[in-house]
C-alpha positions in Angstrom: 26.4 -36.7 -15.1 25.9 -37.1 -11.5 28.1 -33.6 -10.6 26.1 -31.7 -13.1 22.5 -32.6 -11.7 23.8 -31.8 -8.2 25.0 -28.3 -9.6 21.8 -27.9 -11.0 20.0 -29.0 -8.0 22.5 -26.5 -5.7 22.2 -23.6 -8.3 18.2 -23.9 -8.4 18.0 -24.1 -4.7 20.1 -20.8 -4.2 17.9 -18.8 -6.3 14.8 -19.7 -5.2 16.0 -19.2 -1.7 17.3 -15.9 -2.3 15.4 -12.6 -0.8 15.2 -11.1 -4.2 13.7 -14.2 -6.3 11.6 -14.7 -3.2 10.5 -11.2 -2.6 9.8 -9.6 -5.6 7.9 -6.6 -3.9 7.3 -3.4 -6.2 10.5 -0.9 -5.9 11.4 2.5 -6.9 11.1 2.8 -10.3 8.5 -0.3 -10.9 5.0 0.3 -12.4 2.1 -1.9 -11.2 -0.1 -4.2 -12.7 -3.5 -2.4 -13.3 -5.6 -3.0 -10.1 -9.0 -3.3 -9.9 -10.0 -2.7 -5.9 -13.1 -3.2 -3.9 -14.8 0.4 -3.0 -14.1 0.8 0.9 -16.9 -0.4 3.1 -18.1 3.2 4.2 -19.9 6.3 2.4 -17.3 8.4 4.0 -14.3 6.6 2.7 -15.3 6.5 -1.1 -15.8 10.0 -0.3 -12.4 10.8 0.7 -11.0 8.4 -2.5 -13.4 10.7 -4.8 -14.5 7.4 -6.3 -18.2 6.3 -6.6 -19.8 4.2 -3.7 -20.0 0.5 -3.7 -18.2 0.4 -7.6 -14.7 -1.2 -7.9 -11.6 1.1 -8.7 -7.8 1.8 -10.0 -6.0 4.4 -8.9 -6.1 5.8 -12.0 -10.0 6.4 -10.7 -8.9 8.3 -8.1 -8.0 12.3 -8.8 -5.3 13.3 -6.8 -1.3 12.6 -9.0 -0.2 11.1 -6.2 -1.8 8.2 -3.7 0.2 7.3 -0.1 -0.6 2.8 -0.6 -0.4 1.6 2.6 -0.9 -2.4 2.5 -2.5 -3.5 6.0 -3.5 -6.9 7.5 -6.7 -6.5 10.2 -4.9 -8.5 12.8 -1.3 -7.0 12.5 0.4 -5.1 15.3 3.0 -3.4 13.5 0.3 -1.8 11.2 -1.5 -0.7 14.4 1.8 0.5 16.0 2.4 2.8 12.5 -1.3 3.7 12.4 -0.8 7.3 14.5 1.9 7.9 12.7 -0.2 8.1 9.5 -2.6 10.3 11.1 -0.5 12.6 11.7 1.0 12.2 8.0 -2.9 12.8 7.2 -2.9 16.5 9.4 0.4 17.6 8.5 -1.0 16.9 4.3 -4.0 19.1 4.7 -2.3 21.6 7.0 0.4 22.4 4.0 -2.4 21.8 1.5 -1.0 18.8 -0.2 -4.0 17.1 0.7 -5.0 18.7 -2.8 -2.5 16.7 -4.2 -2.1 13.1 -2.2 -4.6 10.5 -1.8 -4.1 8.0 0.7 -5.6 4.9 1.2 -4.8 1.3 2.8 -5.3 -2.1 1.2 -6.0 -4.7 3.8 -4.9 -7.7 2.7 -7.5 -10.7 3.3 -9.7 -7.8 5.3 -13.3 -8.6 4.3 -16.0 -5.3 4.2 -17.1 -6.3 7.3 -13.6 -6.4 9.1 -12.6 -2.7 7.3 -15.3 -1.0 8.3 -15.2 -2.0 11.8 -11.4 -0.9 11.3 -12.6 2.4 10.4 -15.1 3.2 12.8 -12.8 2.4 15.7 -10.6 4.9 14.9 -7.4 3.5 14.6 -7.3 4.5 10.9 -8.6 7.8 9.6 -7.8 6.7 6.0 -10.0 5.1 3.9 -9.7 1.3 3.8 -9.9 -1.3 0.9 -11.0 -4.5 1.3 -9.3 -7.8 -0.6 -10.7 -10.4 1.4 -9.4 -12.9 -1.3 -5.6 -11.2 -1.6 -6.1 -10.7 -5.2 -4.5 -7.3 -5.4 -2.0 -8.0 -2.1 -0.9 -11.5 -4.6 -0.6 -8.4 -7.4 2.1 -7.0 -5.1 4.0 -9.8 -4.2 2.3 -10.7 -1.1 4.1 -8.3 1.0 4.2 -8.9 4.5 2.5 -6.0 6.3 2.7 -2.8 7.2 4.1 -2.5 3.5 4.1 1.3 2.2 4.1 2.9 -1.0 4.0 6.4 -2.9 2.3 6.0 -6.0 1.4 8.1 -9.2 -1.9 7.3 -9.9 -0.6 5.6 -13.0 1.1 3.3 -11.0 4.8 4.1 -10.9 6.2 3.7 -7.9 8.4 6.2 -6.4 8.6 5.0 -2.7 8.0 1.9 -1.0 9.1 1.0 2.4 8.4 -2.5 4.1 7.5 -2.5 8.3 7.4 0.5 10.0 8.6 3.8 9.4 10.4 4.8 12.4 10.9 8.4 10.9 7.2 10.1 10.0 8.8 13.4 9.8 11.6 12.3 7.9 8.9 10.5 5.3 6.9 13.1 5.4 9.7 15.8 4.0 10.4 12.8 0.8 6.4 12.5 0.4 6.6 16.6 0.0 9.4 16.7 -2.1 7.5 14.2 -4.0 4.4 16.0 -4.2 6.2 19.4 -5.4 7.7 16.8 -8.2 4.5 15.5 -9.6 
């Protein structure tokens, strides 16, 4: 009796320990749970997510097929470190015109209105950003540690995602147009 609780005590302690039990983070191929999201903190940003000021929203709310999901924490330095590289993935979308076809948006997880629109108005992101001051939808994604990056439809199927930084932009940005000319 005693060698089959300590097998049972060793088996349940390798599972929970292992990455994938531990981080179950949305993969190729996953859908999400339906998301409802805080509007951004500024006019300008619900503008750019063609959703309607101060109301919560799903990507399904937003018109574009396809939305770039970065998740962001305020006080991260890798999601500063990868935020030029997103700017430029924002130029080099509306310069080929699949601007028409790509939202893109961050989710800052535990990033109250207050925090996000200071975000925005410094500059360091030109893309419109979320709020979840209480984690709701970052706990929806299996609390990813940050910068965490997606390529979503906007019915939630996942069809990149990408944890820390992307070291590549131009590389990601030929998968996100091959992606685009897909969907």
């Amino acid at each position: 009796m005693h060698k089959i609780f300590l097998a049972s005590l060793l088996a349940w302690t390798l599972l929970s320990l292992s990455p994938g039990w531990v981080l179950a983070l949305p993969a190729p191929g996953d859908t999400l749970p339906d998301m409802v999201m805080q509007a951004p903190a500024t006019a300008e940003e619900t503008a750019d997510l063609g959703i309607v000021e101060g109301q919560s929203f799903r990507l399904a709310d937003l018109g574009k097929p396809l939305v770039l999901f970065e998740v962001i924490g305020v006080y991260c330095p890798q999601c500063y470190l990868q935020a030029p590289g997103f700017i430029s993935i924002q130029k080099r979308l509306a310069k080929s015109g699949l601007d028409e076809k790509v939202a893109v948006m961050a989710l800052a997880a535990g990033g109250t209105p207050m925090e996000t629109a200071y975000l925005h108005e410094q500059g360091n992101y030109k893309m419109p950003i979320v709020p979840d001051p209480d984690y709701s939808v970052h706990k929806l994604l299996g609390e990813p540690q940050t910068p965490f990056t997606m390529v979503l439809t906007k019915d939630g199927e996942v069809l990149f995602a990408h944890l820390g930084i992307i070291e590549d932009m131009d590389a990601f940005f030929l998968a996100l147009q091959n992606l685009a000319k897909n969907h």
